[in-house]
LOPATI-390848 format. One record per residue (C-alpha): residue number from 1; x, y, z; residue in one letter. Coordinates in steps of 0.02 Angstrom, whole numbers. Layout:
<atoms>
{semar:NUM c1:X c2:Y c3:Z drendo:a} $
...
</atoms>
This chain:
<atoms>
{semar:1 c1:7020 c2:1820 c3:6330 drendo:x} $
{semar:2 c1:6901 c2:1875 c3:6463 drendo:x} $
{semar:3 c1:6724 c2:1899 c3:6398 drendo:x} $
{semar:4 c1:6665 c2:2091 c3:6415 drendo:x} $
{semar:5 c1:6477 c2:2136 c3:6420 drendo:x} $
{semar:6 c1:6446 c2:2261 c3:6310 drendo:x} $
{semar:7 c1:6319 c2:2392 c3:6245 drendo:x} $
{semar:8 c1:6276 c2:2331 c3:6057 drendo:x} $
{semar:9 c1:6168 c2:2464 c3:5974 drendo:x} $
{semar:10 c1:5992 c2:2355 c3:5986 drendo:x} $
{semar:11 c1:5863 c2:2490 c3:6060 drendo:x} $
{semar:12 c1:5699 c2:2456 c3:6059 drendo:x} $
{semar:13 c1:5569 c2:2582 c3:6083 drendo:x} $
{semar:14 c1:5433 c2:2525 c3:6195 drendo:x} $
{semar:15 c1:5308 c2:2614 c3:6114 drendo:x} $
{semar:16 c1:5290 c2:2678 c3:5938 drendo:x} $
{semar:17 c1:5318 c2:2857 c3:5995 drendo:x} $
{semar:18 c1:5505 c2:2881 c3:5980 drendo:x} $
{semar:19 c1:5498 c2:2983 c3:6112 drendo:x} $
{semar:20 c1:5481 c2:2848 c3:6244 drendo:x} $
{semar:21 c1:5574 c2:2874 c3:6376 drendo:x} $
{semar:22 c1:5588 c2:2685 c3:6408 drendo:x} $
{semar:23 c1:5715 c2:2605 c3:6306 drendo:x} $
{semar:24 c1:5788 c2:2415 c3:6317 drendo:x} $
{semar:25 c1:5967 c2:2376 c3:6294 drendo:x} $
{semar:26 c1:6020 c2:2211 c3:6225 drendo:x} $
{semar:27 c1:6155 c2:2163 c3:6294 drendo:x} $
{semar:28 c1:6289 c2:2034 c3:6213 drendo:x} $
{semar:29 c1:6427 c2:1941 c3:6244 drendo:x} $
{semar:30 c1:6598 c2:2020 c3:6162 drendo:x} $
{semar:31 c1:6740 c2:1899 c3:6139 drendo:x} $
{semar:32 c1:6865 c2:2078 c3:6145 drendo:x} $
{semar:33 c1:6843 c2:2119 c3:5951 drendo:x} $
{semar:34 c1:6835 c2:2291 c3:5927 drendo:x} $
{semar:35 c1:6658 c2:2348 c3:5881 drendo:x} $
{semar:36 c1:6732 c2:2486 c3:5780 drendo:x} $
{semar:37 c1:6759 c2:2361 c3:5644 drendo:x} $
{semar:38 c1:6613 c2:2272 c3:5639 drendo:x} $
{semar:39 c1:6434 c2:2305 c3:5618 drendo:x} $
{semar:40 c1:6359 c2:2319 c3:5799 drendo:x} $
{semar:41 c1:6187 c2:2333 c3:5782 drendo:x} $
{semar:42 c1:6055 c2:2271 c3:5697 drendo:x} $
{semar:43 c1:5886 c2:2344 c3:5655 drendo:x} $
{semar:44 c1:5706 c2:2282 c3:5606 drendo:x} $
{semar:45 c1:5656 c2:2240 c3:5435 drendo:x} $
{semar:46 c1:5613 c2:2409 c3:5413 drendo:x} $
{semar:47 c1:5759 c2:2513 c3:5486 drendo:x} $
{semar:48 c1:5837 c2:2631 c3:5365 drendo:x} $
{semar:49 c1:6028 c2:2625 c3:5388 drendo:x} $
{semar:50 c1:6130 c2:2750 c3:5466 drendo:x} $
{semar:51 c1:6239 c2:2808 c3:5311 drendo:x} $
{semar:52 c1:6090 c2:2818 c3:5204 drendo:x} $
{semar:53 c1:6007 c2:2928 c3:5319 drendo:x} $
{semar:54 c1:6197 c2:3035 c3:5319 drendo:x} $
{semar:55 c1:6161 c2:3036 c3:5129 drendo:x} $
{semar:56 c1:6030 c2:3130 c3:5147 drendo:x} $
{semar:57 c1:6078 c2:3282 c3:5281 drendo:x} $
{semar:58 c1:6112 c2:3445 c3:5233 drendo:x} $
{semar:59 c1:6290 c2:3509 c3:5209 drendo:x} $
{semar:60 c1:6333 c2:3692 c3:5251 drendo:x} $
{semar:61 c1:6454 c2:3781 c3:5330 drendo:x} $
{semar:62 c1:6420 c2:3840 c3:5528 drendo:x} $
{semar:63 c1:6307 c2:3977 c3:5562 drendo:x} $
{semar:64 c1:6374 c2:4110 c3:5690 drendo:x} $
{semar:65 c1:6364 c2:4061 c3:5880 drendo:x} $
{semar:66 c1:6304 c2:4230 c3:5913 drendo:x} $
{semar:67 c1:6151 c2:4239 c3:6038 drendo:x} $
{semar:68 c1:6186 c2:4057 c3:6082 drendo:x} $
{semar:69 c1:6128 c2:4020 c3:6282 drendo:x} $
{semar:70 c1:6064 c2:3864 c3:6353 drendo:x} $
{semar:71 c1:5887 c2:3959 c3:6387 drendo:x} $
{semar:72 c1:5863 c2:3966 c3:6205 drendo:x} $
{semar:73 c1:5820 c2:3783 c3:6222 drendo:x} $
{semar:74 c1:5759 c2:3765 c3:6385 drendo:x} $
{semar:75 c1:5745 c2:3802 c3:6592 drendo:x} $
{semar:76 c1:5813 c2:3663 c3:6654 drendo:x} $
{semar:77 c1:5752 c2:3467 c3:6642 drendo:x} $
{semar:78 c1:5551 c2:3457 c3:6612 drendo:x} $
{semar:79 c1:5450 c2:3355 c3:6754 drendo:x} $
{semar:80 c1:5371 c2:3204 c3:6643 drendo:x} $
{semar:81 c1:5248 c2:3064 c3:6733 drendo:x} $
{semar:82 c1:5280 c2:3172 c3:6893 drendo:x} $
{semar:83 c1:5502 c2:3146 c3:6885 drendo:x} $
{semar:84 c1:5642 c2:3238 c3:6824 drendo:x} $
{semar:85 c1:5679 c2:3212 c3:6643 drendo:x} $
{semar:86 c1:5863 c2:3202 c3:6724 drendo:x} $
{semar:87 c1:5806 c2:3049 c3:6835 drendo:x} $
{semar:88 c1:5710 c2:2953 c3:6694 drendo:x} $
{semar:89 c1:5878 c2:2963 c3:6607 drendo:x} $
{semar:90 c1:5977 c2:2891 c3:6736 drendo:x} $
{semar:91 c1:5839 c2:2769 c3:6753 drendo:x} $
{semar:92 c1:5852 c2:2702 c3:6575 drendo:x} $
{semar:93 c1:6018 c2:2690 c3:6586 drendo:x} $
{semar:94 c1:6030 c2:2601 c3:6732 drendo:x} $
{semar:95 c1:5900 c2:2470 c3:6692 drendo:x} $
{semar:96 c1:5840 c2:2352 c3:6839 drendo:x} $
{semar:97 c1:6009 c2:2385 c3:6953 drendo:x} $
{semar:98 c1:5920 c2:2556 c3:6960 drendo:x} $
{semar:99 c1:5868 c2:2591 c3:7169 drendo:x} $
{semar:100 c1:5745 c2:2725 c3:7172 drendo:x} $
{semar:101 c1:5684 c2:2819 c3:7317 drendo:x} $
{semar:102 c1:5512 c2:2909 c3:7311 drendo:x} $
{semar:103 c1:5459 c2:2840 c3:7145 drendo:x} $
{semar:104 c1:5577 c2:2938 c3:7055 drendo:x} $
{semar:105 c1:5757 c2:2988 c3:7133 drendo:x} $
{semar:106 c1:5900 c2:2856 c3:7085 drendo:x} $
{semar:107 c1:5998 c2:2840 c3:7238 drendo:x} $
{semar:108 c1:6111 c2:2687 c3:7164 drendo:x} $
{semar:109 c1:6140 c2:2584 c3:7035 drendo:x} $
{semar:110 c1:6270 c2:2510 c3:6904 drendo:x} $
{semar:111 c1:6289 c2:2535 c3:6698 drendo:x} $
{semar:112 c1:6408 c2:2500 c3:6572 drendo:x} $
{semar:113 c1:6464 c2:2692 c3:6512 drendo:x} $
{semar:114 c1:6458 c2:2709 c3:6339 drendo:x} $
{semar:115 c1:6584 c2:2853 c3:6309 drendo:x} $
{semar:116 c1:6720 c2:2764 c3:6379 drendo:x} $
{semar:117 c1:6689 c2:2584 c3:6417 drendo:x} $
{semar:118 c1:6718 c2:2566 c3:6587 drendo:x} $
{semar:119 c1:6581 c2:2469 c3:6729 drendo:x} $
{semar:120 c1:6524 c2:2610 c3:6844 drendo:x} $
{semar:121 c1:6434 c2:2572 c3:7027 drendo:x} $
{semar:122 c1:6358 c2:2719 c3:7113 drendo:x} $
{semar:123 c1:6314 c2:2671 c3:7308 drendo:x} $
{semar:124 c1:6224 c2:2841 c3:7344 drendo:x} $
{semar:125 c1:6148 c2:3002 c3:7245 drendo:x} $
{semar:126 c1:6296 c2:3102 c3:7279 drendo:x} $
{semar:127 c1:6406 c2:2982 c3:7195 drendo:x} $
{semar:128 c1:6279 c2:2988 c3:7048 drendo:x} $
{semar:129 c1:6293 c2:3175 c3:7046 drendo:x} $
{semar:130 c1:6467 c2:3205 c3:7057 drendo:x} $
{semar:131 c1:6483 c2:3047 c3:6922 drendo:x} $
{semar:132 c1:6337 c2:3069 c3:6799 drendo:x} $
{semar:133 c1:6279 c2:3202 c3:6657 drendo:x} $
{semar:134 c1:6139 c2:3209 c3:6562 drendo:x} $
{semar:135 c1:6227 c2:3231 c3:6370 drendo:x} $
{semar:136 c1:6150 c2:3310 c3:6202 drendo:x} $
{semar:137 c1:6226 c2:3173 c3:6105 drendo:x} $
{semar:138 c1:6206 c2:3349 c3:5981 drendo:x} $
{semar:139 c1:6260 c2:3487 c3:6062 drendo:x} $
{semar:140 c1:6148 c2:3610 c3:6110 drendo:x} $
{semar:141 c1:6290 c2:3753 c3:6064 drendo:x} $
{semar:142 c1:6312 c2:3638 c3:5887 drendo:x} $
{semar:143 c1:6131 c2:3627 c3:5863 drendo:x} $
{semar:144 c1:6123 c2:3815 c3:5867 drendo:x} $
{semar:145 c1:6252 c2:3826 c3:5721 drendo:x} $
{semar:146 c1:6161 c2:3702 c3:5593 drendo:x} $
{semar:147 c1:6003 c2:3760 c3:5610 drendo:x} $
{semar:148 c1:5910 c2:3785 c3:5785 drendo:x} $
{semar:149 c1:5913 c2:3968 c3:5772 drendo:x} $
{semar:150 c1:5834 c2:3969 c3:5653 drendo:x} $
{semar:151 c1:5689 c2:3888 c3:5753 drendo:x} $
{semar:152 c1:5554 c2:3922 c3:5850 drendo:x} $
{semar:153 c1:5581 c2:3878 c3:6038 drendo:x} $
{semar:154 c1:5452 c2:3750 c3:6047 drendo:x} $
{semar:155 c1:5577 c2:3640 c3:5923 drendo:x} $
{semar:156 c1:5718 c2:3693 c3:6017 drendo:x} $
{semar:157 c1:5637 c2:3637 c3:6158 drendo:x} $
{semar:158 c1:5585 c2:3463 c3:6103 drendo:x} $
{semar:159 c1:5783 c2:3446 c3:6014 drendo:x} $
{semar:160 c1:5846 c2:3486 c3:6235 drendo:x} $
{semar:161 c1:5736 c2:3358 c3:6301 drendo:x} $
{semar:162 c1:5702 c2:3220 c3:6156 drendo:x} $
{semar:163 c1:5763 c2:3064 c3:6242 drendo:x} $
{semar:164 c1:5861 c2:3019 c3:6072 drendo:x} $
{semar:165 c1:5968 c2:3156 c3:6118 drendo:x} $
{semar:166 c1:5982 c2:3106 c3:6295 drendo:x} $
{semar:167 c1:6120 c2:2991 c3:6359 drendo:x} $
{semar:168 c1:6172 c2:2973 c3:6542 drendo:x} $
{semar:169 c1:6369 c2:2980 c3:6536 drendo:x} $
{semar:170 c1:6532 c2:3011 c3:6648 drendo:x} $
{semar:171 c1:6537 c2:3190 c3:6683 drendo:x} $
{semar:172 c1:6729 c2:3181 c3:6623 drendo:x} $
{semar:173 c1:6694 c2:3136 c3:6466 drendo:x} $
{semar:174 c1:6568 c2:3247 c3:6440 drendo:x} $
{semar:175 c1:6668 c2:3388 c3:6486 drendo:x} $
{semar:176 c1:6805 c2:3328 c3:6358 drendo:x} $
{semar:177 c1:6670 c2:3315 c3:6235 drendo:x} $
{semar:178 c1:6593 c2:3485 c3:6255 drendo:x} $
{semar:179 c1:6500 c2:3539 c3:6116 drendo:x} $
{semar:180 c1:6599 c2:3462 c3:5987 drendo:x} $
{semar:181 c1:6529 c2:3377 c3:5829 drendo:x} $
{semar:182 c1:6595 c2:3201 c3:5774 drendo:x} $
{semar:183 c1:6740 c2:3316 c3:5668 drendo:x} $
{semar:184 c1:6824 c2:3359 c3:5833 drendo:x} $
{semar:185 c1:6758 c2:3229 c3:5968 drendo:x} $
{semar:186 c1:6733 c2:3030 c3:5976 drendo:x} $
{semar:187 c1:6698 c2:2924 c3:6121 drendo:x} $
{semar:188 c1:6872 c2:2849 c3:6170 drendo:x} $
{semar:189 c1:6756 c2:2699 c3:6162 drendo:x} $
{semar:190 c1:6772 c2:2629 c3:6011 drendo:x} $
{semar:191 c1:6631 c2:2503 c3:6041 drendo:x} $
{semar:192 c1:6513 c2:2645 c3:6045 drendo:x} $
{semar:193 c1:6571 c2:2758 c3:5897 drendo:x} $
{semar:194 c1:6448 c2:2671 c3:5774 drendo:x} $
{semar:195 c1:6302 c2:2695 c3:5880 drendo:x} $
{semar:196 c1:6344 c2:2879 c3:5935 drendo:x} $
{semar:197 c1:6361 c2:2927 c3:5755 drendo:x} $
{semar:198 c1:6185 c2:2845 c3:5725 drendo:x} $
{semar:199 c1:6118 c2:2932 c3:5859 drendo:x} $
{semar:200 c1:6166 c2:3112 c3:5808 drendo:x} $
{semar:201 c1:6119 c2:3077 c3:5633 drendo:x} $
{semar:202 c1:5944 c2:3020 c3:5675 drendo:x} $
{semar:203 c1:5929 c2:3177 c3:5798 drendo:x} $
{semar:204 c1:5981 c2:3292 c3:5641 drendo:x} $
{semar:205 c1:5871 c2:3213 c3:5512 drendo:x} $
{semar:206 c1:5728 c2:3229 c3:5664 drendo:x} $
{semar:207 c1:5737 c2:3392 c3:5661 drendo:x} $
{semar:208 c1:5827 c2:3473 c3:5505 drendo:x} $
{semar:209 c1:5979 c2:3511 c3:5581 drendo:x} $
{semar:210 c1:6127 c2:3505 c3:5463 drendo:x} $
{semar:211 c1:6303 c2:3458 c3:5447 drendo:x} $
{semar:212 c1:6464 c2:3506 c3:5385 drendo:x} $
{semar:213 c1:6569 c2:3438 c3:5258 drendo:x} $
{semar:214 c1:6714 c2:3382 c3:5389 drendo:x} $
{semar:215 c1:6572 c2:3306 c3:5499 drendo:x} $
{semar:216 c1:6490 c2:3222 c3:5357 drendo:x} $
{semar:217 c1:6672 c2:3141 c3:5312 drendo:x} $
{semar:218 c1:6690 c2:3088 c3:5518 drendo:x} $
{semar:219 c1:6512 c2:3010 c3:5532 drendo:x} $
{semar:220 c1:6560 c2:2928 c3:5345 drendo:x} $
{semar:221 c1:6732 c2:2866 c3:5410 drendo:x} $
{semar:222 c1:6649 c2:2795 c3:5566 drendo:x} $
{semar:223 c1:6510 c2:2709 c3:5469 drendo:x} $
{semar:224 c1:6643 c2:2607 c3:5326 drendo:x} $
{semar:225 c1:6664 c2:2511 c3:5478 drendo:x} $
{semar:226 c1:6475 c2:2447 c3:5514 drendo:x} $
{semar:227 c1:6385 c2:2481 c3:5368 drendo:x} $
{semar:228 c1:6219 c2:2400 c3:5431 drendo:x} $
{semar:229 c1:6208 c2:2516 c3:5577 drendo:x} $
{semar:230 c1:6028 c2:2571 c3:5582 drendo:x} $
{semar:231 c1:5958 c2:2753 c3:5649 drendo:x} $
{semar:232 c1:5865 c2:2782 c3:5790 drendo:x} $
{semar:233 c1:5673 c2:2830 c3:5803 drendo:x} $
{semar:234 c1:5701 c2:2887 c3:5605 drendo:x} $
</atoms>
């Protein structure tokens, strides 16, 4: 069986602010077992596990959508160290096969796409921008309903442009995704489920968002497959 290189859940924060927009990938070899029954990732002796942190989210029904826009949360991607929050995304995604023009712009590069699995090479920026979004692993729109409006902008804010929220993905996907919770919408990946239902419950336990009951039961039925997977940044 052909060996596939694959995504595995390790991400270290460079620094001890979780809102680093530097993150490291560990990369391992995968014989072809799927990683939706097995624990992917593994955290440090400290990391609080993924369904413990579920345990502990708020359950309650959706609030109304009503007044919902993106500009309740923000402009349009923040300049930080001088770039586009949208570029230091692609960036960290694409690791050292990142090309970057100007000290900032990626103009090529290669990743391993975690929504669905498949090796993507981008020779130019258009082919990144026709290719590439910039996901809310949450959903803005989702965020909205368990809890955000009930914020003030500044939090809405940081929940927009958080790099835990932020995953460079195929714009395809995305647009299947929309802004679907994990009740209605998994990767097709299944090597990835484990860590994308980490992810969103370490954004909602950042910031107090809640969940409902038929979410709670997805992000539980993903997680009796990899027990041990830690949260993020949590």
């Amino acid at each position: 069986m052909a060996v596939i290189t694959a995504f595995i859940g390790v991400v270290v924060w460079l620094f001890a602010n979780s809102e680093s927009y530097e993150t490291v990938f560990v990369r391992a070899e995968n014989d072809g077992e799927d990683y939706a029954a097995v624990a992917v990732s593994e955290g440090g002796e400290n990391a609080r596990l993924a369904v413990e942190v579920l345990a502990e989210l708020e359950v309650k029904g959706r609030a109304p959508k009503t007044g919902y826009t993106r500009e309740e949360f923000y402009g349009g991607w923040p300049t930080v160290e001088g770039c586009s929050l949208r570029q230091k995304i692609i960036r960290r995604e694409f690791g050292e096969t990142a090309v970057i023009l100007d000290g900032c712009n990626v103009v090529a590069g290669e990743f391993d796409e975690p929504y669905t699995g498949a090796h993507m090479v981008f020779n130019n920026r258009e082919e990144i921008g026709k290719g590439i979004q910039i996901d809310h692993v949450v959903a803005l729109s989702d965020a909205w309903q368990k809890g955000a409006q009930y914020m003030s902008y500044e939090v809405r804010n940081a929940i927009a442009t958080d790099p835990l929220n932020l995953l460079a993905v195929d714009g395809s996907a995305n647009n299947q995704k929309s802004d679907g919770d994990a009740a209605t919408w998994l990767p097709s990946n299944k090597k990835f489920r484990c860590q994308y239902v980490a992810r969103q419950i370490s954004v909602k336990y950042k910031y107090k968002l809640w969940v409902t009951e038929a979410e709670k039961e997805a992000m539980g039925r993903v997680l009796l497959n990899c027990p041990k997977e830690p949260v993020i940044g949590v």
